[in-house]
C-alpha positions as CSV (number, residue, x, y, z in Angstrom):
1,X,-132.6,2.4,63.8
2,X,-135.5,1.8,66.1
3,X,-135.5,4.5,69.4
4,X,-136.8,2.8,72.6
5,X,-139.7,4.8,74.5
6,X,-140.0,5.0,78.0
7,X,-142.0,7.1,80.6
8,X,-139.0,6.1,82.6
9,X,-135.8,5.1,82.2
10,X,-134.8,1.7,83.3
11,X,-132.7,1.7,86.5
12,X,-128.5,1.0,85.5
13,X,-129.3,2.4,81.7
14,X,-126.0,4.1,80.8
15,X,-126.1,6.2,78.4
16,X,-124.8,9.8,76.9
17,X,-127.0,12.4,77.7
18,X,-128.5,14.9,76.1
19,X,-128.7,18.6,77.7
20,X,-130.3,21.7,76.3
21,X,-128.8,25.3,76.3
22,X,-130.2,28.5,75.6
23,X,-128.3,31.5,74.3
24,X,-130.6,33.4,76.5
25,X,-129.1,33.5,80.2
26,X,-131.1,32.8,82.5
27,X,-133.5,30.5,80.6
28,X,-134.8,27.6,82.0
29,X,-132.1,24.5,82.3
30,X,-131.1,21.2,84.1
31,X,-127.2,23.2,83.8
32,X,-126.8,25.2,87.0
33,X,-126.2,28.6,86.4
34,X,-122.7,28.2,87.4
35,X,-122.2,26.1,84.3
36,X,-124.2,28.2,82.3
37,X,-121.7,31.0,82.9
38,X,-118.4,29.2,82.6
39,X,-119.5,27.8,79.7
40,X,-119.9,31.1,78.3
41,X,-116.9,31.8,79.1
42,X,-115.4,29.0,77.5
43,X,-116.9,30.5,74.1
44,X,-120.2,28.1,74.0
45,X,-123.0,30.6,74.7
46,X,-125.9,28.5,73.1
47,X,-125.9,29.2,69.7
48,X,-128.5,26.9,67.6
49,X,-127.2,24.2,66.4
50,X,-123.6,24.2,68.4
51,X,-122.5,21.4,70.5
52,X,-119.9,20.7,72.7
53,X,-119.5,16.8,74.7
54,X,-118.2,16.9,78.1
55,X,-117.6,14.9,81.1
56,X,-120.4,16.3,84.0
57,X,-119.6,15.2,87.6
58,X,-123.0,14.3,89.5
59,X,-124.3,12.1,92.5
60,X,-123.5,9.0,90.2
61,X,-119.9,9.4,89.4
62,X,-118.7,11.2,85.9
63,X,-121.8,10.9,83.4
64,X,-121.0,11.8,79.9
65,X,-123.1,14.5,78.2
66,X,-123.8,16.7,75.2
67,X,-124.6,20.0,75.3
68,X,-126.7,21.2,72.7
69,X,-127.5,24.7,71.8
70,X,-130.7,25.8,71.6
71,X,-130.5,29.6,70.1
72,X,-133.0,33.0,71.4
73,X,-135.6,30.5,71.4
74,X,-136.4,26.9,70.6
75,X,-137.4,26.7,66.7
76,X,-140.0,24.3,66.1
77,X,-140.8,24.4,62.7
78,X,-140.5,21.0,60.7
79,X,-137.5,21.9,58.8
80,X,-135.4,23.1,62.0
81,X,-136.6,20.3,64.3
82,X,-134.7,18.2,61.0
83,X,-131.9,19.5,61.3
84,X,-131.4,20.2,65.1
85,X,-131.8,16.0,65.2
86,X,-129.4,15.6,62.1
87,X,-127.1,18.0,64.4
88,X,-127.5,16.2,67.4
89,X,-126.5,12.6,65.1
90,X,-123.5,14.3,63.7
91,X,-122.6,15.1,67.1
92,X,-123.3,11.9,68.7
93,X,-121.8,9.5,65.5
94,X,-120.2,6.6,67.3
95,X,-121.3,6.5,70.8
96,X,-123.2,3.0,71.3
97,X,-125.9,4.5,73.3
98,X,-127.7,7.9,73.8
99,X,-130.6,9.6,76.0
100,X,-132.9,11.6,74.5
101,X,-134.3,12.9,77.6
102,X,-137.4,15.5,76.8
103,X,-137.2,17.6,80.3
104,X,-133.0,17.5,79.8
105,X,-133.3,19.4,76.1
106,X,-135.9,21.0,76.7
107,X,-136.9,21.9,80.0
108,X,-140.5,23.5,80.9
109,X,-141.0,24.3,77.1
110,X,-141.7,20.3,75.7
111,X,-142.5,20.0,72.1
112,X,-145.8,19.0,70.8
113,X,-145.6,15.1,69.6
114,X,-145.0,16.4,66.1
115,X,-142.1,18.8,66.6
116,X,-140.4,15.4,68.2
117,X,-141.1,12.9,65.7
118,X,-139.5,15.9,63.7
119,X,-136.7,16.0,65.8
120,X,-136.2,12.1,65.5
121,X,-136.9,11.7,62.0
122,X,-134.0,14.3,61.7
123,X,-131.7,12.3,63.8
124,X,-132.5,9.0,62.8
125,X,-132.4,9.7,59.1
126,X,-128.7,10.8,59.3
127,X,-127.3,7.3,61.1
128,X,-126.9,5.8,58.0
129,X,-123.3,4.7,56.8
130,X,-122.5,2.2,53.4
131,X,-120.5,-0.4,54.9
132,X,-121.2,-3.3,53.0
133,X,-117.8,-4.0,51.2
134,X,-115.3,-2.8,54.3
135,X,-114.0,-4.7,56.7
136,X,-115.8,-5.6,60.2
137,X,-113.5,-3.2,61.9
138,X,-114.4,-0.6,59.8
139,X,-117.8,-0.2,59.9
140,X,-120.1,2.0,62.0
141,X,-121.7,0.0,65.2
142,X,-125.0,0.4,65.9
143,X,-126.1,2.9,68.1
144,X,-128.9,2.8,71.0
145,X,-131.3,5.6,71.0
146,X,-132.9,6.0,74.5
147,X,-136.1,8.5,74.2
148,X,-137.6,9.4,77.9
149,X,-140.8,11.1,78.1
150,X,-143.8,11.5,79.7
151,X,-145.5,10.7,76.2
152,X,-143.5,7.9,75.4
153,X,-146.4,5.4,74.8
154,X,-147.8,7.9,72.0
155,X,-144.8,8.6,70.5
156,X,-143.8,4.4,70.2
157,X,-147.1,4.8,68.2
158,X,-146.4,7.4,65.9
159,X,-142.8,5.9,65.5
160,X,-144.4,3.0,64.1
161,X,-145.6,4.8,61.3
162,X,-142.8,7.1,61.3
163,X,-139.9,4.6,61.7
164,X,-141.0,2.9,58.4
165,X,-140.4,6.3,56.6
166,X,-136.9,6.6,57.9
167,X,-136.1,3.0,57.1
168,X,-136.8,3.5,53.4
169,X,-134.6,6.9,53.3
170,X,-131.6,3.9,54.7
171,X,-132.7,1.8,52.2
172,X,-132.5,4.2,49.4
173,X,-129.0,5.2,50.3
174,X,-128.4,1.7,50.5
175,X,-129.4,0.9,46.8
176,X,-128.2,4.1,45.7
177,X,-124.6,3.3,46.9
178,X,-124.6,-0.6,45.6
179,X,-122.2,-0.6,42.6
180,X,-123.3,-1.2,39.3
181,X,-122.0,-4.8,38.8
182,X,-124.4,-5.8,41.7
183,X,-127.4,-3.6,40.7
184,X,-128.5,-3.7,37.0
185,X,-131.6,-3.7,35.6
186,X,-132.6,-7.4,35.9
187,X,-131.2,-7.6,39.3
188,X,-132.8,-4.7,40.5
189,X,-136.5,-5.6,38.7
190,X,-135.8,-9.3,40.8
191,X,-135.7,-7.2,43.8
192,X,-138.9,-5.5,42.8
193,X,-140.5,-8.9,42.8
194,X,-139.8,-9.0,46.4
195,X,-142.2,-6.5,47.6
196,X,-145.3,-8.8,46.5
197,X,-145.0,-9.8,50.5
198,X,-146.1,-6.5,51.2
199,X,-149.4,-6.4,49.2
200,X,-147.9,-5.1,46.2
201,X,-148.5,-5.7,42.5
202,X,-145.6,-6.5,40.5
203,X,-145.1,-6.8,37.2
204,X,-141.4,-6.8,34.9
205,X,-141.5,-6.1,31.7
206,X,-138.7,-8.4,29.9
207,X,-137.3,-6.6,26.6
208,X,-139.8,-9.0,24.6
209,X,-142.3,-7.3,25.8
210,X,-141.2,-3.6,25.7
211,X,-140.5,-3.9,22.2
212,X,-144.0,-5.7,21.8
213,X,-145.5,-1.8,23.4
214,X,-143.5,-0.2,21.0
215,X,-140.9,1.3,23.8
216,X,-138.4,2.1,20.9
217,X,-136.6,4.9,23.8
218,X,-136.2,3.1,26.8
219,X,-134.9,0.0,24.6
220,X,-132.7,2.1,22.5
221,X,-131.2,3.5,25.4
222,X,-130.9,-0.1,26.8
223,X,-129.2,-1.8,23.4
224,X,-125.2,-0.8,23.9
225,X,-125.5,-2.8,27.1
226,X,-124.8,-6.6,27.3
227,X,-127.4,-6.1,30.0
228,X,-131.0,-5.3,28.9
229,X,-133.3,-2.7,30.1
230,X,-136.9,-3.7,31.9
231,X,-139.7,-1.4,33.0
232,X,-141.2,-2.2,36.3
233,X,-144.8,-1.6,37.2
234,X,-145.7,-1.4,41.2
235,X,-149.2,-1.2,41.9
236,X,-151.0,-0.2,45.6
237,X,-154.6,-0.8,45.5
238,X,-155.4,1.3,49.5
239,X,-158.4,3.6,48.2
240,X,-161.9,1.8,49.3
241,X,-162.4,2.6,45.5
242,X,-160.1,-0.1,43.6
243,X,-161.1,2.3,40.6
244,X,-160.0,5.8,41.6
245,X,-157.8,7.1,39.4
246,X,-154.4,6.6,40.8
247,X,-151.6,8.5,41.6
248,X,-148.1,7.6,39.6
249,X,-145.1,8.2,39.9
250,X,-142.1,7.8,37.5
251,X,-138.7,7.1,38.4
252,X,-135.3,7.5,36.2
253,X,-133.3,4.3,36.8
254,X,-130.0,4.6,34.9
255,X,-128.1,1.9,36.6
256,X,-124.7,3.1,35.0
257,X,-124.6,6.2,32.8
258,X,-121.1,6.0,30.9
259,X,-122.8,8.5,28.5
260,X,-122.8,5.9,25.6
261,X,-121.6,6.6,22.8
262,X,-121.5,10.6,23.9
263,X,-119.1,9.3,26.2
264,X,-118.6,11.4,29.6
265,X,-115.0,12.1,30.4
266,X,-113.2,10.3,33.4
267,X,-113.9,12.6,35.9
268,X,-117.7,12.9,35.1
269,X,-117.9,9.1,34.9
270,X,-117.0,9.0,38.2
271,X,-120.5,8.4,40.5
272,X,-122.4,7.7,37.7
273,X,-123.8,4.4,39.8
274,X,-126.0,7.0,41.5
275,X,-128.2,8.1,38.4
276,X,-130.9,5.3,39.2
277,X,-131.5,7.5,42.8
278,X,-134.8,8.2,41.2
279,X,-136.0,4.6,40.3
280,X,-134.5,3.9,43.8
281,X,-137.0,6.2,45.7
282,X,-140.1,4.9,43.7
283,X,-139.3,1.4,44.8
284,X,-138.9,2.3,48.5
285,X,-141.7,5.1,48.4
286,X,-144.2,1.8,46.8
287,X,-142.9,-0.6,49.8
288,X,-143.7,2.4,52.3
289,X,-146.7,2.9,51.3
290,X,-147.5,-0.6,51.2
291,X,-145.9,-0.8,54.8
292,X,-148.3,2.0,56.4
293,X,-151.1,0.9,54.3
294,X,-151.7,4.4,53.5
295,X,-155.8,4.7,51.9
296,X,-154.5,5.8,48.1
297,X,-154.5,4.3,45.0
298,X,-150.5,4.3,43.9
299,X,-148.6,3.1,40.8
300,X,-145.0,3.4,40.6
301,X,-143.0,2.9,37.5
302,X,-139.2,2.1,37.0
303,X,-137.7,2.6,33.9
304,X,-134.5,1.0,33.9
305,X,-131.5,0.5,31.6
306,X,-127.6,0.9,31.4
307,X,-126.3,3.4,29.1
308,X,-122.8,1.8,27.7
309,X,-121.2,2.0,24.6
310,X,-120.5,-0.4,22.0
311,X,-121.5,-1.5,18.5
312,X,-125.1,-1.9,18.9
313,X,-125.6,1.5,21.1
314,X,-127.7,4.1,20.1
315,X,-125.5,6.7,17.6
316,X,-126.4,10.6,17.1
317,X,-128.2,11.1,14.4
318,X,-130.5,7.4,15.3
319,X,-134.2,8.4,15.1
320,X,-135.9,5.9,17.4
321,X,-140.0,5.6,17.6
322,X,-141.4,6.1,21.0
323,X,-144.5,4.6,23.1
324,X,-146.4,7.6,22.4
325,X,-145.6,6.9,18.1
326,X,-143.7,9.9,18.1
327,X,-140.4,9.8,16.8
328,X,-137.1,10.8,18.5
329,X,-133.8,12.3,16.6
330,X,-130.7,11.4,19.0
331,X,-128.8,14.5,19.4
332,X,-126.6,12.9,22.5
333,X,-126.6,9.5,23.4
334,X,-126.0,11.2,27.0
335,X,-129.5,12.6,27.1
336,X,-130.8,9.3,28.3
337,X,-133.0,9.9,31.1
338,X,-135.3,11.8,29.3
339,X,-135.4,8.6,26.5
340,X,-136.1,6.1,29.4
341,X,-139.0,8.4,31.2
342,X,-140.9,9.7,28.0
343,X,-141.8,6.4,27.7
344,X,-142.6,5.2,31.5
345,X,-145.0,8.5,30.8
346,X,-146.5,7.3,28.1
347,X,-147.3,4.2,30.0
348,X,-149.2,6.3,32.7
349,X,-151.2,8.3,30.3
350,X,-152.5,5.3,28.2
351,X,-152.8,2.3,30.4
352,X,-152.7,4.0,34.2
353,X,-155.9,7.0,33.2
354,X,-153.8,8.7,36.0
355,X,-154.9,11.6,38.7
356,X,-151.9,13.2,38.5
357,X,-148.2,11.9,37.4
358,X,-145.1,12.8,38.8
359,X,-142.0,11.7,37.6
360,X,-138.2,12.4,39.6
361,X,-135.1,12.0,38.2
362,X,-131.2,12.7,38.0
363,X,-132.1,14.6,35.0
364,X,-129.6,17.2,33.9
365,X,-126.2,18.4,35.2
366,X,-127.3,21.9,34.5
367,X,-130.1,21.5,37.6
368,X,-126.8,21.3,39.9
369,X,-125.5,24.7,38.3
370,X,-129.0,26.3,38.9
371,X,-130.0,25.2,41.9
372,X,-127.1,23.5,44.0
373,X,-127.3,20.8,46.5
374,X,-129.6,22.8,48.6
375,X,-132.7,21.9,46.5
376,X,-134.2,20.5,43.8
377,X,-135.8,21.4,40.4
378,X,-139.7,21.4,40.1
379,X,-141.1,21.5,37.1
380,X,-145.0,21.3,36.8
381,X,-148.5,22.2,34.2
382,X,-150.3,22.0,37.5
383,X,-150.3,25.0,40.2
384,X,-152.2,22.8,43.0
385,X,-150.0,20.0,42.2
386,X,-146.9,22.6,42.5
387,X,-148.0,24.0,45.7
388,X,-148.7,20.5,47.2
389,X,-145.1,19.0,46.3
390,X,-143.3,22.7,47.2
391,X,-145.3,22.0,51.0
392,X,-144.6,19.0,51.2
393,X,-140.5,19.4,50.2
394,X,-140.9,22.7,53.4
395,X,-142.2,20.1,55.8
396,X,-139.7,17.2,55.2
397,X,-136.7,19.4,54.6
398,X,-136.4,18.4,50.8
399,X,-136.9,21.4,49.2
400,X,-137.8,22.6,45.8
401,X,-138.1,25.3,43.9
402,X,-140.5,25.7,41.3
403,X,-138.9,26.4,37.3
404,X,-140.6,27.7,34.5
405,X,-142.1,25.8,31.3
406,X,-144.6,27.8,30.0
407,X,-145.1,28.4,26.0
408,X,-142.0,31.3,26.1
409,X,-139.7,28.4,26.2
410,X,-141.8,26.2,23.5
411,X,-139.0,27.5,21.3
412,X,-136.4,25.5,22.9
413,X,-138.0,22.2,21.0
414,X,-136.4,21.6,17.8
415,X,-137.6,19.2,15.3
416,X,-134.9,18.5,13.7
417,X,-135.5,15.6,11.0
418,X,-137.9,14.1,13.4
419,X,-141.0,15.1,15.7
420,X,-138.0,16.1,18.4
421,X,-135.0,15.7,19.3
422,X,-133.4,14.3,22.4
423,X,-131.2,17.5,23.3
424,X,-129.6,21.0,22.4
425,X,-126.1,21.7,22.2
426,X,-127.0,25.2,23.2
427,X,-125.8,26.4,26.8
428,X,-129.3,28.3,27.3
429,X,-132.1,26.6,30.1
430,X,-131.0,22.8,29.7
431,X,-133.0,21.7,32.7
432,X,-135.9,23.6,31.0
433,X,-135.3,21.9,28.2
434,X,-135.8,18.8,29.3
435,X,-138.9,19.0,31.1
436,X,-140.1,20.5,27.7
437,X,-139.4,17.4,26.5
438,X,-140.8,15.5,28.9
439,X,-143.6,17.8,28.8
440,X,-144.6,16.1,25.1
441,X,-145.8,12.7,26.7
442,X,-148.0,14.0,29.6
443,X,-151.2,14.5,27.3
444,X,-151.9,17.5,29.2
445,X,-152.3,15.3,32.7
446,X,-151.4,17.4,36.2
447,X,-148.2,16.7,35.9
448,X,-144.7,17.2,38.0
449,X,-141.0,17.0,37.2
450,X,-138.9,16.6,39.9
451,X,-134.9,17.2,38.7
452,X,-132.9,15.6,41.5
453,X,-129.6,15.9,39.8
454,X,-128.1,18.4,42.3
455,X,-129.7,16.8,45.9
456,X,-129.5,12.8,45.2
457,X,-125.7,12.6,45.8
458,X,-123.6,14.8,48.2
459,X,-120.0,15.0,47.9
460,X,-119.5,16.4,51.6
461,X,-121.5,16.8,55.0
462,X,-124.1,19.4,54.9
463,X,-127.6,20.8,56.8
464,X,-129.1,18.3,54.9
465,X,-127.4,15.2,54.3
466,X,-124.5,13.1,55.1
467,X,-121.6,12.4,52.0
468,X,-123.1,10.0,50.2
469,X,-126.5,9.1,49.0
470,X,-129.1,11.2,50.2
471,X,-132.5,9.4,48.8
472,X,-133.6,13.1,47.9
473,X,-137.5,12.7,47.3
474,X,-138.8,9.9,49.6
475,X,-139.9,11.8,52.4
476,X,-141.1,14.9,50.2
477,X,-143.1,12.2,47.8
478,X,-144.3,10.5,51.0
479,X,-145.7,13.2,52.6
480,X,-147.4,14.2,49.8
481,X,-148.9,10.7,49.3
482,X,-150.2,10.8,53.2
483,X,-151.5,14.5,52.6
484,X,-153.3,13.2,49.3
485,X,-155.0,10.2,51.0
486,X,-156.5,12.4,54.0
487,X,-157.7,14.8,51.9
């Protein structure tokens, strides 16, 4: 959605409007202090993040508003001014237009331009619904988002920036939600082809030519499926220096996990269109940085196949020869992620002579039982890269937490009859495990894991997201991109 700025509001706009409350009596607001009180009364005493809609009588006739708490204080941090916005969208879902009026929410105390692209970013991230395959009357209309302020022109110019950012979270959601008969790899690498409009380089490479760079994992994973796997390469030349070393990033695009041959049961089946989220921010994070025209060398890789079972899939016990030469004993055919990236790594190290290399994925189910839904798993050789992304995830309300791979977990890696092998049947550090085998095909490069197992997906409303795709990662990797080209 696009907000509409205005110094001042065009006369006959109708709209619901916005009101600020603080739990504080007594505080500065456009309520009288006769409302104030009977509304305390009533139980609503301004708690942050409460809301309550009601119809207010003024000079005008009956004018519907929404009061919105505001707690002790206004909280202006980045991740609050998130989720006060996400509130306020929850809140306001299916009203066709609504006034964000800065002196109404927050009256004498206006937030610095930052706090309310914040605030925005917050609210228009969460009007996002996947309504492509219901019916007309059943979808969501669009909704009018009026912003008043005395700012306005400086903020319409911020937005523009801004607003391309919360497109590609909606556009993430959206290609995380398509269902797998419509996205597949080939469809999805003809979508990639697309973004040339935007000054990107694109190359796909057919399964011809991933078996000619010796991919043996991301084709093995690939050959149970009637539909074959391709590796996309998306390239942003923005540094003055065409030959700085670029930043890459590495996304896990599983189209459909059925589990292969290590076939998931019914109920964990269920979903599995999702486990390309990873791939799915890389492509939109590429576009959006092609968009803003952000001064930074970028290359963004997406290693895609479907993971099915039938007489040509991968078996346990297949040993398959990677990109990097080293070979891979299949433990479980539904360790695939980990197969696709090692060799979308290996690509980086020897072709890309990356700065850094980050790669995010719907790794392991076990990052879900660590971590939750409230953040994701960081995994990372580099302690600047670490605190940059862990910033960056604070900021843009996509948190992380930082795991540990250092040498007292080398032990987890076991040979096997080949260099390694794919997974462990143990229930010990399974995440860890993984990133120690991704760990192998980084050639030492500052280097980042992002396991987005538990955030990609929500199965109910929270703080953060909305049921339903979340498109985990594109603000965090965004901001981190912006920070990285300013610095």
């Amino acid at each position: 959605m696009n907000p509409e700025f205005y110094t001042t509001l065009p006369a006959g706009t109708e709209a619901t409007r916005i009101i600020g409350m603080n739990r504080l009596p007594g505080e500065a607001s456009v309520l009288s202090p006769e409302v104030q009180t009977a509304l305390r009364r009533q139980g609503f005493d301004g708690s942050l993040g409460k809301t309550l809609p009601m119809l207010m009588q003024t000079s005008n006739g009956m004018e519907n508003v929404l009061i919105a708490g505001l707690g002790d204080r206004p909280d202006l941090s980045p991740r609050r001014c998130r989720r006060f916005g996400a509130k306020l969208a929850d809140a306001l879902r299916g009203h066709t237009a609504v006034l964000f009026r800065t002196k109404d929410i927050f009256p004498g105390t206006r937030p610095d331009d930052r706090a309310l692209l914040h605030i925005l970013t917050g609210y228009c991230s969460r009007q996002y619904s996947f309504d492509n395959y219901r019916a007309p009357e059943k979808t969501c209309p669009p909704q009018r988002l009026i912003v008043e302020d005395p700012g306005a022109e400086l903020l319409s110019v911020l937005w523009n920036t801004q607003g391309r950012v919360v497109d590609a979270v909606h556009r993430v959601k959206q290609l995380v939600s398509t269902p797998p008969n419509v996205l597949y790899p080939e469809s999805m690498a003809d979508m990639a082809l697309q973004l040339r409009e935007f000054g990107l380089d694109v190359e796909v490479l057919d399964e011809k030519e991933l078996e000619r760079q010796g991919m043996g994992a991301l084709l093995g994973v690939g050959q149970g499926s009637a539909r074959p796997p391709r590796l996309v390469i998306l390239r942003w030349q923005g540094h003055s220096d065409p030959s700085c070393p670029p930043v890459v990033v590495a996304g896990k695009g599983i189209t459909f996990d059925s589990g292969g041959l290590s076939i998931k049961t019914r109920p964990n089946m269920r979903g599995m269109k999702h486990d390309m989220a990873g791939a799915a921010v890389v492509f939109e994070l590429l576009r959006c940085v092609a968009e803003n025209h952000l001064p930074i060398n970028v290359v963004g890789l997406l290693a895609l196949a479907e993971n099915m079972p039938s007489g040509h899939a991968l078996r346990p016990d297949d040993i398959v020869r990677t990109m990097s030469g080293k070979y891979v004993e299949i433990v479980s055919t539904d360790a695939e992620g980990r197969m696709v990236l090692c060799d979308a790594l290996t690509y980086a190290v020897s072709r890309l002579s990356p700065a850094c290399l980050i790669d995010i994925a719907t790794l392991t189910g076990a990052m879900s039982t660590a971590l939750g839904w409230q953040k994701a798993g960081l995994f990372c050789n580099d302690d600047t890269l670490a605190a940059k992304l862990f910033d960056a995830g604070e900021e843009t309300d996509e948190r992380v937490w930082r795991m540990p791979i250092d040498e007292d977990y080398d032990s987890l890696l076991k040979t096997g009859d080949a260099d390694l092998e794919n997974a462990t049947f143990g229930q010990n550090a399974r995440s860890i495990f993984a990133a120690k085998y991704l760990e192998q095909f980084v050639e030492n490069k500052a280097w980042a894991h992002i396991d987005i197992a538990g955030t990609a997906w929500s199965e109910k409303d929270t703080e953060q997201a909305r049921k339903g795709a979340t498109a985990f990662g594109l603000q965090l990797l965004y901001r981190f991109l912006e920070q990285s080209a300013s610095s």
